[in-house]
VOPAGU-2260 file (C-alpha; in pm, 1 decimal, decimal comma):
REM VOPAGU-2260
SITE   aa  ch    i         X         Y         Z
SITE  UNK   A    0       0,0       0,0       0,0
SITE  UNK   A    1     117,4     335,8    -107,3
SITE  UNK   A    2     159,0     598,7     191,1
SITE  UNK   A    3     -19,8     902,5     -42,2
SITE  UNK   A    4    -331,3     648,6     -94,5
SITE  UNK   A    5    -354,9     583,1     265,1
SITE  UNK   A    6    -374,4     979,3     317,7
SITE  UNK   A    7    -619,8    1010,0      55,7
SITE  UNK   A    8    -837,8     696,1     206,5
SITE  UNK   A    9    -810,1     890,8     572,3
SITE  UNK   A   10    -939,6    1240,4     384,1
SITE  UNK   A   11   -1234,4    1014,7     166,1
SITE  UNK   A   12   -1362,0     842,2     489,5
SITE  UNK   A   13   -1338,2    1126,2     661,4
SITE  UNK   A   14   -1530,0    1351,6     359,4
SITE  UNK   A   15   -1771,0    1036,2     377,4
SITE  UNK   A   16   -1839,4    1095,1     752,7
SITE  UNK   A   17   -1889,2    1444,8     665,8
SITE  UNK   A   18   -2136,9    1420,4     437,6
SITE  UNK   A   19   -2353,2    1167,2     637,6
SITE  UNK   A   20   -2324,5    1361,0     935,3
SITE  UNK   A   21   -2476,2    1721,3     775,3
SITE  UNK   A   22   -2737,9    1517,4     629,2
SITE  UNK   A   23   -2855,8    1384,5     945,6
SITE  UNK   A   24   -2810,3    1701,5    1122,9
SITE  UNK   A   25   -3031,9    1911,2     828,5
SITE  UNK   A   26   -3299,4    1655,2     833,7
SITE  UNK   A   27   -3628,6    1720,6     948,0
SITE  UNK   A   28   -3712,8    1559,6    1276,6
SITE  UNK   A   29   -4091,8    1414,2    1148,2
SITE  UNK   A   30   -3850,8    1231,8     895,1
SITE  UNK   A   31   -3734,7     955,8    1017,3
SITE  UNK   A   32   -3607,1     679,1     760,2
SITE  UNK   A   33   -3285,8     926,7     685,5
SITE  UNK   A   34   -3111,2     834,0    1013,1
SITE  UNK   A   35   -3124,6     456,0     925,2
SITE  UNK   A   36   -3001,8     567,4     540,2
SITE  UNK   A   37   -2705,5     729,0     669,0
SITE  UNK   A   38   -2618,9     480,4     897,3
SITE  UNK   A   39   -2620,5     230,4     584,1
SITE  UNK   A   40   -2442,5     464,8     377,4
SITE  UNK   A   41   -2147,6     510,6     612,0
SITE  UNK   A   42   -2107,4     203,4     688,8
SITE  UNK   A   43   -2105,2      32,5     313,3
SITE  UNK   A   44   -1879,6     356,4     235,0
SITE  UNK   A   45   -1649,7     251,3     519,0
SITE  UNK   A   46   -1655,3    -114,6     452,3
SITE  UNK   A   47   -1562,2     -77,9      44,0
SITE  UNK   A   48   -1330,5     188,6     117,9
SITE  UNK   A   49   -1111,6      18,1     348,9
SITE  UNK   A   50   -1157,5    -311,1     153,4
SITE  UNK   A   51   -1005,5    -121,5    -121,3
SITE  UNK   A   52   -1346,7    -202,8    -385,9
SITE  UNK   A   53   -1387,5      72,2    -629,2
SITE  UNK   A   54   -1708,3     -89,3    -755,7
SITE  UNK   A   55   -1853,1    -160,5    -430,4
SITE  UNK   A   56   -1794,9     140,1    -268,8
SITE  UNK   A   57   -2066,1     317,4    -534,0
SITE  UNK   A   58   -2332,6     131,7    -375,5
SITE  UNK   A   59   -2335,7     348,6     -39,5
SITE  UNK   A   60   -2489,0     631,2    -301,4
SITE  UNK   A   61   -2803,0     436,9    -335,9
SITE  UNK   A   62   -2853,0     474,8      39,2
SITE  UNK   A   63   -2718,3     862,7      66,8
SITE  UNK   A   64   -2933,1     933,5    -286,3
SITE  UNK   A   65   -3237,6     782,8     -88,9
SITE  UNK   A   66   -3205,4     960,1     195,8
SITE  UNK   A   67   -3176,3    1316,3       3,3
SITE  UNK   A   68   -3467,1    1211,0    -244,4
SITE  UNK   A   69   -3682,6    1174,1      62,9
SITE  UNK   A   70   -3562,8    1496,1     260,3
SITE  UNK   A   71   -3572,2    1684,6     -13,7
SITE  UNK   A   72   -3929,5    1588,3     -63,3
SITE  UNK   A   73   -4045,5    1622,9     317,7
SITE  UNK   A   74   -4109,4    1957,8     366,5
SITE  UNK   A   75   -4366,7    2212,5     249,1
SITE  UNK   A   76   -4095,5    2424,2      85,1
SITE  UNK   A   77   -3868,7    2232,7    -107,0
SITE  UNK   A   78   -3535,2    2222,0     -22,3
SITE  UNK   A   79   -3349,2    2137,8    -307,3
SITE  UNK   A   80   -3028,1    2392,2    -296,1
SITE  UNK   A   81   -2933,7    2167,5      36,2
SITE  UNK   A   82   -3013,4    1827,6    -140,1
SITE  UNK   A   83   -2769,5    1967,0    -458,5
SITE  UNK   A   84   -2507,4    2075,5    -226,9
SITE  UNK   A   85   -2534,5    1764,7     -18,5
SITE  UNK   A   86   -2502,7    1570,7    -358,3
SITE  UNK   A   87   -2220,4    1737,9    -455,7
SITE  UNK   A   88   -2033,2    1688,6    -158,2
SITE  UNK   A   89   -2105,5    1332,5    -217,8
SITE  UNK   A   90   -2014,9    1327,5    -554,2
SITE  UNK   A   91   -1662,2    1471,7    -471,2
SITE  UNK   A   92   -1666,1    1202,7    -171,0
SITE  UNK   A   93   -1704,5     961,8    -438,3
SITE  UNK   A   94   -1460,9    1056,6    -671,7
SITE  UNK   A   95   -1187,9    1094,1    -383,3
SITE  UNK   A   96   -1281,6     760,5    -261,4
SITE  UNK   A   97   -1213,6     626,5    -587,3
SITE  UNK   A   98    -852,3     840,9    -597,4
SITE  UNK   A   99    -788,5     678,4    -299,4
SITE  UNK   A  100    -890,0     291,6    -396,2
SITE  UNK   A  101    -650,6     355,4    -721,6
SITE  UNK   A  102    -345,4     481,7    -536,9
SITE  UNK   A  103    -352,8     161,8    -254,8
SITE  UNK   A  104    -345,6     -37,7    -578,1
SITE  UNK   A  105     -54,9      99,8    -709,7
SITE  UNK   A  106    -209,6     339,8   -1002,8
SITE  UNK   A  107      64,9     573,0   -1088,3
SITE  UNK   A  108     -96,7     926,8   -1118,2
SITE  UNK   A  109      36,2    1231,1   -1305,3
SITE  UNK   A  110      -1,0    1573,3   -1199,9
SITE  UNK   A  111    -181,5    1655,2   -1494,2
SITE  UNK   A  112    -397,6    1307,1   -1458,5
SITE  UNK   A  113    -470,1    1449,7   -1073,2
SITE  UNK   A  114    -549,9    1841,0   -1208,8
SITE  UNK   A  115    -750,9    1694,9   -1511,9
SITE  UNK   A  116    -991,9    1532,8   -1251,3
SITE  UNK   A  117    -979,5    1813,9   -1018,5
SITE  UNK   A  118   -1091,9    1991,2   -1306,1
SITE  UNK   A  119   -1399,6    1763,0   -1380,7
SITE  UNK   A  120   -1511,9    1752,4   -1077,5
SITE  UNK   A  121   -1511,1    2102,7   -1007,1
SITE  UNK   A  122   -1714,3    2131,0   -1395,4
SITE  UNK   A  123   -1958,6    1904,7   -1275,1
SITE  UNK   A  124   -2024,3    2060,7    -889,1
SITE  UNK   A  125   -2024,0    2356,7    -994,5
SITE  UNK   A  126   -2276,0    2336,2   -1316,0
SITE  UNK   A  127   -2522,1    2141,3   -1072,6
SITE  UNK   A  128   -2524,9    2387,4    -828,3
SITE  UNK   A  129   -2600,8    2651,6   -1069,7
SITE  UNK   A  130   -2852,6    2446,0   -1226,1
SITE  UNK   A  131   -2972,4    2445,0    -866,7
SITE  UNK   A  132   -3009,5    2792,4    -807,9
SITE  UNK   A  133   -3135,1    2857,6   -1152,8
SITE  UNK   A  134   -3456,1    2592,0   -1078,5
SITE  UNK   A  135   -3507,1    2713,9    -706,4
SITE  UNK   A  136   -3504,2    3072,4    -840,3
SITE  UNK   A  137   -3760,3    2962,7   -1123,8
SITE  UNK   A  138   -3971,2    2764,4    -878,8
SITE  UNK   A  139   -3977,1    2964,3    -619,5
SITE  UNK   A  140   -4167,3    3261,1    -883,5
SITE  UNK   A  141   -4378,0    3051,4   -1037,8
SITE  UNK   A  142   -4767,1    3101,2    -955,4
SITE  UNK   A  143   -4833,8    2788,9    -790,3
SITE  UNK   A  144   -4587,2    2562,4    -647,6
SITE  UNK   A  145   -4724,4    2191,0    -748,2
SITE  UNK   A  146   -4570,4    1842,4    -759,0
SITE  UNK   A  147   -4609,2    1894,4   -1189,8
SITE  UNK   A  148   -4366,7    2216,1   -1109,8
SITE  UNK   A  149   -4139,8    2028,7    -960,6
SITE  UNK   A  150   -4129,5    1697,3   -1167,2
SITE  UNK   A  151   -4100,3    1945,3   -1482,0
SITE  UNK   A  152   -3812,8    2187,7   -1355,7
SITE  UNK   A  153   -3598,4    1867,8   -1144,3
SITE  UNK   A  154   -3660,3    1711,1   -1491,5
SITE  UNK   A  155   -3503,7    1976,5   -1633,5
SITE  UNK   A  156   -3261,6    1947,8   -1408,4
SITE  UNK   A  157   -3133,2    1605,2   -1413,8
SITE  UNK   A  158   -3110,3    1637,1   -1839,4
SITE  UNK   A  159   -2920,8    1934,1   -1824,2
SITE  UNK   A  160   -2663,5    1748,3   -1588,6
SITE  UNK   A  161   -2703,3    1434,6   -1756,9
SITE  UNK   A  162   -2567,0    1626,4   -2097,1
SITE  UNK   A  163   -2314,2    1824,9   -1897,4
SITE  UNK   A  164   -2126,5    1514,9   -1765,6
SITE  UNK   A  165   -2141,6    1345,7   -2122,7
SITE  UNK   A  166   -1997,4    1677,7   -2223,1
SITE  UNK   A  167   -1719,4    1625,4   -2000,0
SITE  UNK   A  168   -1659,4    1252,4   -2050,2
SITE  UNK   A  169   -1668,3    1279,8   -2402,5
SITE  UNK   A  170   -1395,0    1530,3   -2330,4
């Protein structure tokens, strides 16, 4: 095992615990299948991390995506901006979790390898968060505020991110 991957594990599982810990501190009390979520996601994100399974370690998302689909949801007023940052920081959990899994297995990295990934990363989080202000500030003047609304504009939403990260994979 290579000493910079262990570093990078310690900062991933440490992102990881981050990430599950503001979204059980932002949830709403009345909702009360996140806690159990998070406590699933940490520990599969744990698990595959330390195992070292790049695949594996994915599959704490469909917990942490679970828990931020139904929070985001809960409330009367929608509270998307915190589910998009929230899924951003997971998304950059994920990708550093994968940095780390490659380095323990001996991937040799570049500099410009490293900055080009930096670089997609940072595309990616920050596109979806302006997508994310651009659909809260468009919801939030619309006339009426209806489940339609919202299954049109977070439609909206995921294509427009779906063709930015083909964008940048194609790239």
């Amino acid at each position: 095992m290579r000493r910079d991957g262990m570093w990078v594990t310690v900062l991933a599982a440490a992102m990881g615990m981050g990430a599950v810990a503001a979204m059980v501190a932002t949830a709403s009390e009345a909702m009360t299948a996140v806690v159990p979520l998070m406590a699933v996601a940490m520990l599969l994100h744990l698990t595959f991390l330390i195992l070292g399974s790049a695949r594996w370690v994915a599959s704490a998302s469909l917990p942490m995506v679970g828990g931020i689909v139904l929070e985001s949801g809960f409330a009367e007023e929608s509270s998307w901006m915190r589910s998009i940052a929230l899924g951003c920081w997971w998304y950059v959990t994920m990708e550093v979790s994968w940095e780390a899994i490659e380095r323990r297995h001996g991937a040799r990295t570049t500099a410009e390898a490293t900055a080009h990934r930096v670089q997609e990363v940072a595309t990616v989080v920050g596109v979806a968060l302006l997508i994310g202000v651009g659909a809260s500030a468009l919801a939030s003047i619309a006339p009426a505020r209806s489940v339609a609304l919202q299954a049109v504009v977070l439609g909206g939403l995921l294509t427009a991110f779906v063709a930015m990260i083909r964008q940048v994979t194609a790239n």
